[in-house]
C-alpha positions in Angstrom: 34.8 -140.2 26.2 33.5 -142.3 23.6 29.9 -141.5 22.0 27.5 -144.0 21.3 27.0 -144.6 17.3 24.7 -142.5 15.9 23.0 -144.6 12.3 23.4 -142.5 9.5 21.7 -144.3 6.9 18.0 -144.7 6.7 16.3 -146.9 4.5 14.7 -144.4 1.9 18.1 -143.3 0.8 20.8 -145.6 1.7 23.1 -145.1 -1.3 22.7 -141.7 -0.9 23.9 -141.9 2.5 26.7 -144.8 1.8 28.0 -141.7 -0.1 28.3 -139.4 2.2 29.8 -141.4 4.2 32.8 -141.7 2.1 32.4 -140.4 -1.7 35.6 -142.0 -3.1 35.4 -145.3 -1.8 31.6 -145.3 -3.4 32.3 -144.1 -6.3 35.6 -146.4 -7.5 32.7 -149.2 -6.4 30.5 -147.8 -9.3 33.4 -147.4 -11.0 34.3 -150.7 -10.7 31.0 -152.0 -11.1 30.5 -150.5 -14.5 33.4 -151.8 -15.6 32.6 -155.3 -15.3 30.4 -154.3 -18.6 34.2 -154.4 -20.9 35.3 -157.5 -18.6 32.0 -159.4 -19.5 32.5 -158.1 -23.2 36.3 -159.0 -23.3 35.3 -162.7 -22.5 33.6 -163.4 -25.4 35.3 -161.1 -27.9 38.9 -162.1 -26.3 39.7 -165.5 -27.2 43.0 -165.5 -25.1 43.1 -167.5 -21.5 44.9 -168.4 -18.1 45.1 -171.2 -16.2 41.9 -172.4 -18.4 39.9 -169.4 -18.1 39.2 -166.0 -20.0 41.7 -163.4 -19.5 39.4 -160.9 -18.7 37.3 -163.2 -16.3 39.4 -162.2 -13.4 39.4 -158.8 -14.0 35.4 -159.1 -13.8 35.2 -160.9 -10.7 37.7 -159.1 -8.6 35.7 -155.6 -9.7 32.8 -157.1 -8.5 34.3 -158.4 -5.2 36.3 -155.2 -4.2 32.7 -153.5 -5.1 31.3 -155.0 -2.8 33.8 -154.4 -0.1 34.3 -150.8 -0.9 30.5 -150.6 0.0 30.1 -152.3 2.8 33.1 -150.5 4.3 31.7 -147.2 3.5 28.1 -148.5 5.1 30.0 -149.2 8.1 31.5 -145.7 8.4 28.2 -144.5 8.5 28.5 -146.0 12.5 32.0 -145.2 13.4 32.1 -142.5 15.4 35.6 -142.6 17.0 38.8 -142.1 15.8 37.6 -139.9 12.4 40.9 -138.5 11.6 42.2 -142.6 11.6 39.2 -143.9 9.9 39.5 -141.4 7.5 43.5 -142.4 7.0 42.4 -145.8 6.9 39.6 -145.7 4.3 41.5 -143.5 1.8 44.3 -146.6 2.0 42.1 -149.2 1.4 40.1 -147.3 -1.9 43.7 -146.2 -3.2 45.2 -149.9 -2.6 42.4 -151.5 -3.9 41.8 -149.4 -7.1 46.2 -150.0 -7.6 45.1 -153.9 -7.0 42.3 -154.1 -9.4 44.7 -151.6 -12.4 47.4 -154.3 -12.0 45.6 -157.4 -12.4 43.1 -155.1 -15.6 47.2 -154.6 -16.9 48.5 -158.1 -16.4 45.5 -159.8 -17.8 45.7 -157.1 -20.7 49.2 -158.6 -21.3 47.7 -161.6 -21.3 50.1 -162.8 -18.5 48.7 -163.8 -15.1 48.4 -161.0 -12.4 48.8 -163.1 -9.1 52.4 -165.4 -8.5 53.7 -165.0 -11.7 57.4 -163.9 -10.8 59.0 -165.1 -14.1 60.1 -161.9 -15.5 60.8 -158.7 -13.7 58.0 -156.8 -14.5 56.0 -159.2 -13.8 57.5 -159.8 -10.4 57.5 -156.0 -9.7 54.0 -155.8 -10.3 52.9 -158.7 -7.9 54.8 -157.2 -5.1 53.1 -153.5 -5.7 49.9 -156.1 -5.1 51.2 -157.8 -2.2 52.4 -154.5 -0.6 49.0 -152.8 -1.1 46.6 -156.0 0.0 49.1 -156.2 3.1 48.1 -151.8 3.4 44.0 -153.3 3.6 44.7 -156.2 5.5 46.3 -153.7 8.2 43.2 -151.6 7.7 40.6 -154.0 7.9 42.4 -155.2 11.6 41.8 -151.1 12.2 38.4 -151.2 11.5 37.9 -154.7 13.5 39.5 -152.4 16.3 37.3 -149.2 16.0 34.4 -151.0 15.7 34.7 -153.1 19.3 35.7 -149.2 20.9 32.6 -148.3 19.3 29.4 -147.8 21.2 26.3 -149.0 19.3 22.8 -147.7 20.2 21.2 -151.2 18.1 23.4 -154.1 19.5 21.9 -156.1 17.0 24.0 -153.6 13.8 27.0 -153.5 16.4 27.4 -157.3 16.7 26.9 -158.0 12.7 29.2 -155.1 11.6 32.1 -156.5 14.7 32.0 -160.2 13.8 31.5 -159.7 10.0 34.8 -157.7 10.3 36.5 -160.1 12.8 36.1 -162.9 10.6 37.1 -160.5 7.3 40.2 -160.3 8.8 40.5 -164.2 9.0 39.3 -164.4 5.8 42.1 -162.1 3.7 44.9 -163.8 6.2 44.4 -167.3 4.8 45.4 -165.4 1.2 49.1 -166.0 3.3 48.6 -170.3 2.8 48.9 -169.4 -1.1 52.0 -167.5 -1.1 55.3 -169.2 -1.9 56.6 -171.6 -4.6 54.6 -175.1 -4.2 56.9 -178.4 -4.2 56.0 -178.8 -7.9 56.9 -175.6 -8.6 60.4 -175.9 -6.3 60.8 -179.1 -9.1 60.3 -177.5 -11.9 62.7 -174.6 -10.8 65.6 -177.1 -10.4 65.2 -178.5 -13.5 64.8 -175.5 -15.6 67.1 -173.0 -14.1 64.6 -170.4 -13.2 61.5 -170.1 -10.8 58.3 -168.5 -12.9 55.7 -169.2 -10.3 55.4 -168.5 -6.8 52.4 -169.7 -5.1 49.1 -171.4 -6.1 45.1 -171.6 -5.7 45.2 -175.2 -5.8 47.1 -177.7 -3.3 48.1 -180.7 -5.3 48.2 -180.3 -8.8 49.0 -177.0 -10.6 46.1 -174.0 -11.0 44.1 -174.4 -13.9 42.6 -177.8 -13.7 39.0 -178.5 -14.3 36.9 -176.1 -12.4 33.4 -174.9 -11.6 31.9 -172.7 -13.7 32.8 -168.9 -13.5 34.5 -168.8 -9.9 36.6 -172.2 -11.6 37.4 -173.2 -8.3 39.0 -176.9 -8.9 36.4 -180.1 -9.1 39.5 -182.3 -8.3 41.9 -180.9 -5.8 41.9 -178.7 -2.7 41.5 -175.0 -3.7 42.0 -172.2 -1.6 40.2 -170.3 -2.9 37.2 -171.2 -1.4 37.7 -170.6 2.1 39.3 -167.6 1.1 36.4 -166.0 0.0 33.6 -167.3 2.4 35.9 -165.4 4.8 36.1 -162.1 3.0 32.4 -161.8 2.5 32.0 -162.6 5.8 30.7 -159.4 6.9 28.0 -159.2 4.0 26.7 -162.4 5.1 26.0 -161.5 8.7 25.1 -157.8 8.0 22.2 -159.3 5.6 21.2 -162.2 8.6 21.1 -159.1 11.2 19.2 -157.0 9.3 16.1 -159.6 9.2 16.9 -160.8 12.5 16.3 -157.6 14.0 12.9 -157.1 12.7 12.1 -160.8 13.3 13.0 -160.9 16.8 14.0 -159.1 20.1 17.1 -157.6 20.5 18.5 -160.2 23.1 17.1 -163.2 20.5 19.0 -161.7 17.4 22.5 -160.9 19.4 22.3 -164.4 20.2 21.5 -166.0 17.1 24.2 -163.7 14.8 26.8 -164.7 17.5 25.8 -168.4 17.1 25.9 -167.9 13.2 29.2 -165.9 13.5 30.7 -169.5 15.4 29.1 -171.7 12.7 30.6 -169.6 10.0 33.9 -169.9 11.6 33.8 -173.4 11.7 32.7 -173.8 8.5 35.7 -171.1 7.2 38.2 -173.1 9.4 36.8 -176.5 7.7 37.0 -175.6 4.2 40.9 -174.1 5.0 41.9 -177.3 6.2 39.9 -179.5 3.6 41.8 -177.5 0.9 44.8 -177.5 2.4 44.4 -181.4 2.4 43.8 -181.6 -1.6 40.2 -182.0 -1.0 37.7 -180.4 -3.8 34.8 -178.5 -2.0 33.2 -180.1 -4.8 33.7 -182.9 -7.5 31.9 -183.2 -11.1 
C-alpha cells in the first residue's frame, strides 16, 4: 500500500531538514560550494585557458551546478516515501558519481587539458569514459526518481506536480548531453589528415568549441551551442519548484496545478526549441 507523502521540511529550518534528509549528498553540496572560492581565485591567479576560457572556470561552474542539484535532490527526498531502500541506493549513486564527475574535470583542468571529449591520449580518454560511465549512473537515477515520484502520493498537489515535472523534464534535459557526444565532421577531417582523432564531440555545431562567447557561461555568440538547451533542461526542476512555491500561496490548489502544468508545456517547448535551433548552428544569442 502506498502512503501519502508526509512534508518534512518546514520553512524555519529547511537546510536543517535538507540534511536530514540525506547528509552526504548536502554536505559534498557545501563542499562543493565552498570550493568555488579556489575556482574563482584560480581564474585570476591562473593565467592558463581552454577553448578561450580560464581553466579553472569550469571547474567553478560545474561545482555550482551539481550544488545545486545535490540540493534539490535531497529536498525532494524529504517527500519520497516509497521505495527507501532504492532511493537510498539511488541517492548514494548520484552523490558518489557526481563528486568522481566534478574530481576529474578539478584533475583535467589542473593538467591544464580539457575534461570533457578530449580522447587524444590514453589517460585522457580513460578519464572521460569514468565521466561518461558515472553521468550515465545519474542519468539512470534521475529516471528512478521521475518514477518514484509519480508512485508517490502527495498530500499538496501543488509540491507533487512541481517536484514530478521538474524531474520529467530533468531527465530530458541531461539526455540531450547524448547530441554532443561523438567526433563532429570537422573533427572526422582533421582525423584523416593527421593520423589520429584528439577530440570526440563538441558544445558547438558548426565551428569548433571555443569561439567567441557570452560572458562566464561562454556559450557561442556565433554558432549553435548545445549547451544551452542542455542546461535550461537540467535546472528544470529548480525552476518549477521556485514557480510552485509562490503559486501555492497565490492561488488555489486547482489554479496552481494548472498553471505549473501549463508552465511545465511552455518550458518544454522552449527546451525542445533551443535543441533544435542549436542543433541548426543558430546562436541563442549574437553580439
Amino acid at each position: 500500500m502506498l502512503t501519502q507523502s508526509t512534508p518534512k521540511v518546514d520553512n524555519d529550518n529547511m537546510l536543517q531538514q535538507i540534511y536530514n534528509n540525506d547528509p552526504a549528498m548536502t554536505t559534498l553540496a557545501f563542499v562543493l560550494l565552498a570550493l568555488c572560492v579556489p575556482c574563482v581565485a584560480g581564474i585570476f591567479l591562473d593565467t592558463r585557458q581552454l577553448n578561450g576560457a580560464p581553466v579553472w572556470m569550469k571547474p567553478g561552474k560545474f561545482a555550482v551546478s551539481i550544488a545545486i542539484y545535490l540540493l534539490s535532490i535531497a529536498f525532494m527526498r524529504g517527500y519520497l516515501r516509497i521505495w527507501p531502500e532504492w532511493v537510498a541506493v539511488a541517492s548514494g549513486a548520484t552523490t558518489w558519481m557526481l563528486l568522481l564527475e566534478w574530481v576529474l574535470i578539478a584533475v583535467q583542468a589542473g593538467r591544464g587539458k580539457a575534461s570533457h571529449f578530449n580522447v587524444g591520449k590514453p589517460l585522457d580518454a580513460a578519464i572521460l569514459s569514468a565521466m561518461a560511465g558515472g553521468i550515465a549512473i545519474v542519468w539512470v537515477a534521475s529516471v528512478f526518481y521521475a518514477v518514484a515520484l509519480f508512485r508517490q502520493p502527495f498530500l499538496d498537489p501543488v509540491l507533487g506536480t512541481a517536484l514530478r515535472l521538474g524531474m520529467v523534464l530533468t531527465v530530458l534535459g541531461s539526455a540531450s548531453g547524448r547530441a554532443m557526444i561523438g567526433p563532429t565532421p570537422l573533427q572526422l577531417e582533421e582525423a584523416s589528415v593527421t593520423g589520429r582523432l584528439a577530440v570526440a564531440g563538441a558544445h558547438t555545431v558548426g565551428a569548433p568549441d571555443g569561439g567567441p562567447g557570452l560572458p562566464v557561461t561562454n556559450w557561442s555568440t556565433q554558432h549553435g551551442d548545445l549547451r544551452v538547451p542542455h542546461f535550461l533542461g537540467l535546472h528544470a526542476m529548480q525552476f518549477l519548484l521556485l514557480v510552485g512555491w509562490w503559486a501555492g500561496r497565490a492561488f488555489a490548489a486547482p489554479i496552481a496545478v494548472l498553471l505549473l502544468e501549463a508552465l511545465a508545456g511552455a518550458y518544454l517547448l522552449l527546451f525542445l526549441s533551443l535543441f533544435r535551433q542549436a542543433r541548426r548552428g543558430i546562436p541563442v544569442w549574437r553580439r
